[in-house]
ZALUM-947724 format. One record per residue: x, y, z of N, C-alpha, C in turn; residue in one letter; residue number from 1. Coordinates in steps of 0.05 Angstrom, whole numbers, m for minus. Atoms other than C-alpha are relative to their C-alpha. Example, Ala and Ser with C-alpha at 12.3 -4.5 7.8 and 13.67 -1.06 7.14 Angstrom:
+--------+--------+--------+--------+--------+--------+--------+--------+--------+------+-----+
!    n.u !    n.v !    n.w !   ca.u !   ca.v !   ca.w !    c.u !    c.v !    c.w ! type ! seq !
+--------+--------+--------+--------+--------+--------+--------+--------+--------+------+-----+
!     18 !    m24 !      0 !    246 !    m90 !    156 !     18 !     24 !      0 !    a !   1 !
!    m16 !    m24 !     m1 !    273 !    m21 !    143 !    m15 !     22 !     14 !    s !   2 !
+--------+--------+--------+--------+--------+--------+--------+--------+--------+------+-----+
//
This chain:
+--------+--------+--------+--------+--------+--------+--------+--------+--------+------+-----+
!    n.u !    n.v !    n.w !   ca.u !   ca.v !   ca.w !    c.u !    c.v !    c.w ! type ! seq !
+--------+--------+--------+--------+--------+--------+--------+--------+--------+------+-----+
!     27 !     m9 !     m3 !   m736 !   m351 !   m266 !    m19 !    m19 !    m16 !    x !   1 !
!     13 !     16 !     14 !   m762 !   m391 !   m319 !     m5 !    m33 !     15 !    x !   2 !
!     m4 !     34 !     m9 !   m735 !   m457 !   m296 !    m23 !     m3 !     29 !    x !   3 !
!     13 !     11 !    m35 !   m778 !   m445 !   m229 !    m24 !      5 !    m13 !    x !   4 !
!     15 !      7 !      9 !   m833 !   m435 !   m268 !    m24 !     36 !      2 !    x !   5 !
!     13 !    m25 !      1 !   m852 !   m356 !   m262 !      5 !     10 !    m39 !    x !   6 !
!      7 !    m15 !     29 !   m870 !   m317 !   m335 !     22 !     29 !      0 !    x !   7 !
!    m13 !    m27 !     m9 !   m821 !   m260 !   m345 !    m32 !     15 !    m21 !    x !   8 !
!     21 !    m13 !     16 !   m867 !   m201 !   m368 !     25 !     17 !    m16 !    x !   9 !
!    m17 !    m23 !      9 !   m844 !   m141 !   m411 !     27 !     21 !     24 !    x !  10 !
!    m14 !    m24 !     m9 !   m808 !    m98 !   m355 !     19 !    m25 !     14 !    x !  11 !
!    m32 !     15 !     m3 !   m759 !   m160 !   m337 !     17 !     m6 !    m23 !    x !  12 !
!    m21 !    m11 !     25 !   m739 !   m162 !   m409 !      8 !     26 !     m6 !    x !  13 !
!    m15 !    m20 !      7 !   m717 !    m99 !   m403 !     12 !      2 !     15 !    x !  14 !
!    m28 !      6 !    m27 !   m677 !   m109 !   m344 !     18 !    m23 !    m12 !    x !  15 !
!    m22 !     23 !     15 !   m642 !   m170 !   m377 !     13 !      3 !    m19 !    x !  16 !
!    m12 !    m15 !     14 !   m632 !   m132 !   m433 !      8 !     21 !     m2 !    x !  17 !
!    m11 !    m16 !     m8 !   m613 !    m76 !   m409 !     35 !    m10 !     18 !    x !  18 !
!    m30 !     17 !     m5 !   m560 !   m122 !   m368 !     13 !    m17 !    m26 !    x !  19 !
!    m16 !      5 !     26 !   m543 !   m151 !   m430 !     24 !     23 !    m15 !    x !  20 !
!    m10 !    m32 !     10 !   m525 !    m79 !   m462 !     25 !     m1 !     18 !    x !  21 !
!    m15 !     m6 !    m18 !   m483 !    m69 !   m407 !     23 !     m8 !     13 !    x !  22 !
!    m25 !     24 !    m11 !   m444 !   m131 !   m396 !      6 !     m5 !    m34 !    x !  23 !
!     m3 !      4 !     27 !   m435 !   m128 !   m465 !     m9 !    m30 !    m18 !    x !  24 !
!      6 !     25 !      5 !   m463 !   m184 !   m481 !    m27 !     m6 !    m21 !    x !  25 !
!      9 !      0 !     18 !   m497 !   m172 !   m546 !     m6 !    m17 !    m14 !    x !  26 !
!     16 !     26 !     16 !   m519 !   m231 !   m581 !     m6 !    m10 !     14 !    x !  27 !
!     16 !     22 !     m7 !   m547 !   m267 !   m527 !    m17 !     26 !     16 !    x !  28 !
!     25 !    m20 !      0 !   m589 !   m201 !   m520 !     m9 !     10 !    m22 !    x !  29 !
!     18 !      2 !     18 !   m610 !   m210 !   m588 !    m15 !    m16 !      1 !    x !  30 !
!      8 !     19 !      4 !   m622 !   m277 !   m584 !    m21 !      7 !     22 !    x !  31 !
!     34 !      0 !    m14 !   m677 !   m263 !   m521 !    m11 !     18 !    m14 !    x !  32 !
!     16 !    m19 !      8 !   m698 !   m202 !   m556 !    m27 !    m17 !    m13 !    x !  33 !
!      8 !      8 !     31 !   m711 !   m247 !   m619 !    m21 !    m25 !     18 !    x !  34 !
!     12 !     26 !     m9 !   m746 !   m301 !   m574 !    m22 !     18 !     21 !    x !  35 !
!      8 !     m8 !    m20 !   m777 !   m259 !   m527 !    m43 !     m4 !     m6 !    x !  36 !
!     31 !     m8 !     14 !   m849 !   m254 !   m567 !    m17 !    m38 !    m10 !    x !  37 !
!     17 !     31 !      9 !   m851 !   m331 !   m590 !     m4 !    m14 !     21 !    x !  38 !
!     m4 !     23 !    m26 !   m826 !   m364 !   m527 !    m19 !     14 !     18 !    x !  39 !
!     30 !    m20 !    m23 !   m874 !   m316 !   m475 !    m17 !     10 !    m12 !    x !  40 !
!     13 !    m15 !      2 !   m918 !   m280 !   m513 !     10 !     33 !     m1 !    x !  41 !
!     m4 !    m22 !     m8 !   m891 !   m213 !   m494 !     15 !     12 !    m29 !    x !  42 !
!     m5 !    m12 !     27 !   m892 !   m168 !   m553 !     16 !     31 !      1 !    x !  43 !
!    m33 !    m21 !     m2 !   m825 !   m119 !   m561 !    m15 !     25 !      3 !    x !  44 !
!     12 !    m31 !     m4 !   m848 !    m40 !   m540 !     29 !      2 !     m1 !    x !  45 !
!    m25 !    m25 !     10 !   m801 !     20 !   m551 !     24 !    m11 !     14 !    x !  46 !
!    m11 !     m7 !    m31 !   m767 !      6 !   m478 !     29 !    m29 !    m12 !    x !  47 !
!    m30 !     28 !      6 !   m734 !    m67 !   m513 !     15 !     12 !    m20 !    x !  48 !
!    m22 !     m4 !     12 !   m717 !    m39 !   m574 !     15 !     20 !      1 !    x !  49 !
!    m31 !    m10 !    m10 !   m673 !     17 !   m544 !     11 !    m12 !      6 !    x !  50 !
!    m20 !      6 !    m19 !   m642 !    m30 !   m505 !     21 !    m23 !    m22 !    x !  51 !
!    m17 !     18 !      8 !   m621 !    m77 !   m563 !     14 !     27 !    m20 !    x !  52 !
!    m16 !    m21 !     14 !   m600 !     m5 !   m610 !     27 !      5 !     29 !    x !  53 !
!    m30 !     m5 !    m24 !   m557 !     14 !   m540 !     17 !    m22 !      0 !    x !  54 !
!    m21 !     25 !     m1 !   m527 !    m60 !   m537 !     15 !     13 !    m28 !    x !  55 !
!    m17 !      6 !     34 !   m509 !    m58 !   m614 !     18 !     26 !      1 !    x !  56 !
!    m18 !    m29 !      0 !   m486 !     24 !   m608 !     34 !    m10 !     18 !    x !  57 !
!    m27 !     m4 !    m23 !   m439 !      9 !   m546 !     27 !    m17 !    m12 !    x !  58 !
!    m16 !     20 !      7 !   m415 !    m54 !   m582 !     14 !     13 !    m34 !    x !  59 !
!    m12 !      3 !     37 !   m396 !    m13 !   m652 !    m11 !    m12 !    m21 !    x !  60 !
!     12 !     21 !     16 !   m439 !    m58 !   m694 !    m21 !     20 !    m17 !    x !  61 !
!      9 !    m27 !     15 !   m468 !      3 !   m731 !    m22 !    m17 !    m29 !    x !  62 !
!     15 !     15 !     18 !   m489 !    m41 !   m792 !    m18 !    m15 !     12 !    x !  63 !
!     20 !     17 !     m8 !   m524 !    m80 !   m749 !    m21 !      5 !      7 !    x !  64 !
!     19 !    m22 !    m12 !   m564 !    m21 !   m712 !    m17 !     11 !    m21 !    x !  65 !
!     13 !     m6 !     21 !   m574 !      8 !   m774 !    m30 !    m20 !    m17 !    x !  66 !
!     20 !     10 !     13 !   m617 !    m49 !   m810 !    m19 !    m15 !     22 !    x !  67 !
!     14 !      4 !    m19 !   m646 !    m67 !   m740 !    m30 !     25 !     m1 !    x !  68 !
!     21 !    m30 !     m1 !   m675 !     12 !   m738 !    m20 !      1 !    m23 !    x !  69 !
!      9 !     m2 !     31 !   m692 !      8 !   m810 !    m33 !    m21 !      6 !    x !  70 !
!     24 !     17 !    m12 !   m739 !    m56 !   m786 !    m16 !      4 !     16 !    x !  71 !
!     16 !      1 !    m23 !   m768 !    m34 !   m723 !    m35 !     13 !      0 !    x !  72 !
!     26 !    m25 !     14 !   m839 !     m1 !   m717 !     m2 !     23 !     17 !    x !  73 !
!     10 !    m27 !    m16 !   m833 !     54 !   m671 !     31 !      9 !      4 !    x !  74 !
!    m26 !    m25 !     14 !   m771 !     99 !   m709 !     m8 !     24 !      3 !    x !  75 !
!     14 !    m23 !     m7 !   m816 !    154 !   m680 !      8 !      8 !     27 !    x !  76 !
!      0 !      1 !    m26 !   m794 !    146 !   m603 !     35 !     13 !      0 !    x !  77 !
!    m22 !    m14 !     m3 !   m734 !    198 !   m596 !     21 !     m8 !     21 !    x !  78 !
!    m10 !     18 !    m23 !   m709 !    159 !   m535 !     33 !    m27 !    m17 !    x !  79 !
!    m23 !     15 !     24 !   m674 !    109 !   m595 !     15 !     18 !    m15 !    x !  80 !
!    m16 !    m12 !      9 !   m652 !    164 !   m628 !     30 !      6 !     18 !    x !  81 !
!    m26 !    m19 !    m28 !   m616 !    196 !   m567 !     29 !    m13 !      3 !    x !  82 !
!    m23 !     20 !     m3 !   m580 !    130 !   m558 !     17 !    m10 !    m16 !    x !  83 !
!    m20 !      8 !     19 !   m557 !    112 !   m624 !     18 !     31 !      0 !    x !  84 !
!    m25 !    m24 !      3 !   m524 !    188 !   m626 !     22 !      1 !     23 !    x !  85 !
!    m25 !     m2 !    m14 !   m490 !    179 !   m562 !     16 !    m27 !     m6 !    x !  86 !
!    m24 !     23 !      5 !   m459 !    112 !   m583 !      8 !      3 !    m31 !    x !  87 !
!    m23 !     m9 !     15 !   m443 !    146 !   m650 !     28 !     23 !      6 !    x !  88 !
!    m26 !    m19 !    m12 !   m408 !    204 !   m606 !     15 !    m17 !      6 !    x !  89 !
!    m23 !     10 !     m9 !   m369 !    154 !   m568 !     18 !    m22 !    m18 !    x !  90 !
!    m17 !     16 !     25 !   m341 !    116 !   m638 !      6 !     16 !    m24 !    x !  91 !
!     m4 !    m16 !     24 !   m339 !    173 !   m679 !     m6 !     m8 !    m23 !    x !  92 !
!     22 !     m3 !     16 !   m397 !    157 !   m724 !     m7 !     16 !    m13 !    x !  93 !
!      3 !    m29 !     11 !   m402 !    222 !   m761 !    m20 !     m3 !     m9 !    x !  94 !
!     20 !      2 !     15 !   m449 !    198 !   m808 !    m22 !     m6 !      0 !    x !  95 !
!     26 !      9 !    m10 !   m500 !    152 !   m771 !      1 !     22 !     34 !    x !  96 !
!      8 !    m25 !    m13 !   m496 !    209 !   m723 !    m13 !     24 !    m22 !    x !  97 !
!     17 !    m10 !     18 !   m520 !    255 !   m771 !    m29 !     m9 !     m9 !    x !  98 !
!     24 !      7 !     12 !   m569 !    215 !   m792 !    m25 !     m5 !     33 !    x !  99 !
!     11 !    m11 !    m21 !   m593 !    208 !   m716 !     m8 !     26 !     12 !    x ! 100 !
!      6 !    m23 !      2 !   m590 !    280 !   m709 !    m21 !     11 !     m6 !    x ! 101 !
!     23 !    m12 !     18 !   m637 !    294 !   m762 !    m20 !    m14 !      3 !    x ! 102 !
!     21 !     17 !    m17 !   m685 !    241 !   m734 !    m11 !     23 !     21 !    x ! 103 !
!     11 !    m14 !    m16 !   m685 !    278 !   m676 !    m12 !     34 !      2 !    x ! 104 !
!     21 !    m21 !     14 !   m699 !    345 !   m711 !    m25 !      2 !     m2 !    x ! 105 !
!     29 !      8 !     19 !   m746 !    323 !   m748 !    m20 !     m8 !     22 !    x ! 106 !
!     18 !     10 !    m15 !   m788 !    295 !   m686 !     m1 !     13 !     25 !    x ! 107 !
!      9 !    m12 !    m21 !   m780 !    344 !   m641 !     23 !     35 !    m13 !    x ! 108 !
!    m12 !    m15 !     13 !   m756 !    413 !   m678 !     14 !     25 !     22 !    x ! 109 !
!     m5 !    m31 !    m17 !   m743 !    461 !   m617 !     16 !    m13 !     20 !    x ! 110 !
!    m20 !     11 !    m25 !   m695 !    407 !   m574 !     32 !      6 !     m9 !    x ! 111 !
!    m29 !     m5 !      5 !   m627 !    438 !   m580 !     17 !    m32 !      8 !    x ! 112 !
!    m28 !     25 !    m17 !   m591 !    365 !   m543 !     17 !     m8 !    m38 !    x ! 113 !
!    m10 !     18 !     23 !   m583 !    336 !   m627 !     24 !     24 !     m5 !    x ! 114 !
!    m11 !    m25 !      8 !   m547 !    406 !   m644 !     26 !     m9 !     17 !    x ! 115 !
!    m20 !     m3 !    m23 !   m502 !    407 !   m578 !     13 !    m32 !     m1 !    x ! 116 !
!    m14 !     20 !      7 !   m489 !    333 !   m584 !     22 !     m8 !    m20 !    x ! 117 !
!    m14 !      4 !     21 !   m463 !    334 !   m649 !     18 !     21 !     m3 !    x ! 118 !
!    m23 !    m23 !    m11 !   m422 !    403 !   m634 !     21 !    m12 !     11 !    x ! 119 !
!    m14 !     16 !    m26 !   m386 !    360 !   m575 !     16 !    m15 !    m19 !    x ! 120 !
!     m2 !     15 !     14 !   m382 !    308 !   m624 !     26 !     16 !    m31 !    x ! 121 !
!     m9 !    m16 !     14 !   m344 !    354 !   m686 !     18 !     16 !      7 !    x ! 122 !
!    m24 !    m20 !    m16 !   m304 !    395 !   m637 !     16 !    m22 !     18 !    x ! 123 !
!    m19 !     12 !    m16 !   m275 !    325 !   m599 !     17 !     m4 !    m29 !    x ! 124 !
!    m14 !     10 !     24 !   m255 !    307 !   m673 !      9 !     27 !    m21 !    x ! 125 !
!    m14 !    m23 !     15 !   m230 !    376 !   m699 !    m12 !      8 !    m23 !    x ! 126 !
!     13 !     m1 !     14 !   m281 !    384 !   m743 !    m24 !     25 !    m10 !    x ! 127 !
!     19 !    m21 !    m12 !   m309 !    456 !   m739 !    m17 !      8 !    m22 !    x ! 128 !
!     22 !     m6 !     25 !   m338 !    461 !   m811 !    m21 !    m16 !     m3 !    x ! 129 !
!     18 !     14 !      1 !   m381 !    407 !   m805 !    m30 !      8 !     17 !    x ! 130 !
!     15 !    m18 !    m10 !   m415 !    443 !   m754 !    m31 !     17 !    m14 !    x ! 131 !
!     29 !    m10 !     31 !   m451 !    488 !   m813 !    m10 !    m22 !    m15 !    x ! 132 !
!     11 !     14 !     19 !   m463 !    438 !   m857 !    m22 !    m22 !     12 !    x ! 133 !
!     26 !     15 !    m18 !   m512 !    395 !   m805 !    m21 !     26 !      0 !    x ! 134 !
!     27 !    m15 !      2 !   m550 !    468 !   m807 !    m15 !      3 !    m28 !    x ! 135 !
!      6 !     m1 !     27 !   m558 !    468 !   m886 !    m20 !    m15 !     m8 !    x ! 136 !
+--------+--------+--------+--------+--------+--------+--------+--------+--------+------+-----+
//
């Protein structure tokens, strides 16, 4: 696309990175993330950085997600939450699930999914006391 000489906008970086995520192919859907704003102009919204937290979740790279989230500016958009808890359910994340959880509490107090997620999550891993202690 480039080479012919069209501009990608914001909603084809999220298709590229979203195919990135997907084909697993996580560092060279950092590396456009990370280029996406110098090389075009096109300045990162919520929609990229889920898609680079979902790459990094799917990929296990937890440390990496972590000080990504920590950096980003819109840790307000429950959509990132959602995703880092389901790619801590599917690695058994206990902890940065928890801490997604309570994100999503905290920003939306009456959505049972963080509750029920992390139930699913505690009951695939035999874990039924932990249960209470996410309500404490």
């Amino acid at each position: 696309m480039i080479h012919t000489g069209f501009k990608p906008d914001s909603i084809t970086y999220v298709a590229v990175l979203t195919a990135c995520s997907h084909s697993g192919l996580v560092d060279a859907g950092l590396k456009i993330f990370n280029s996406m704003q110098q090389a075009h102009g096109v300045e990162p919204l919520s929609d990229h950085y889920t898609c680079i937290v979902d790459s990094l979740g799917r990929a296990g790279r937890f440390n990496e997600v972590e000080e990504f989230i920590d950096k980003m500016p819109c840790k307000d958009d429950p959509i990132i939450w959602e995703v880092l808890l389901s790619s801590c359910r599917v690695h058994a994340n206990v902890n940065l699930a928890r801490r997604a959880a309570r994100e999503l509490v905290r920003l939306d107090p009456n959505n049972s999914a963080p509750y029920a997620l992390l139930a699913n999550m505690y009951s695939s891993l035999d874990r039924w006391d932990d249960v209470k202690m996410f309500e404490e």
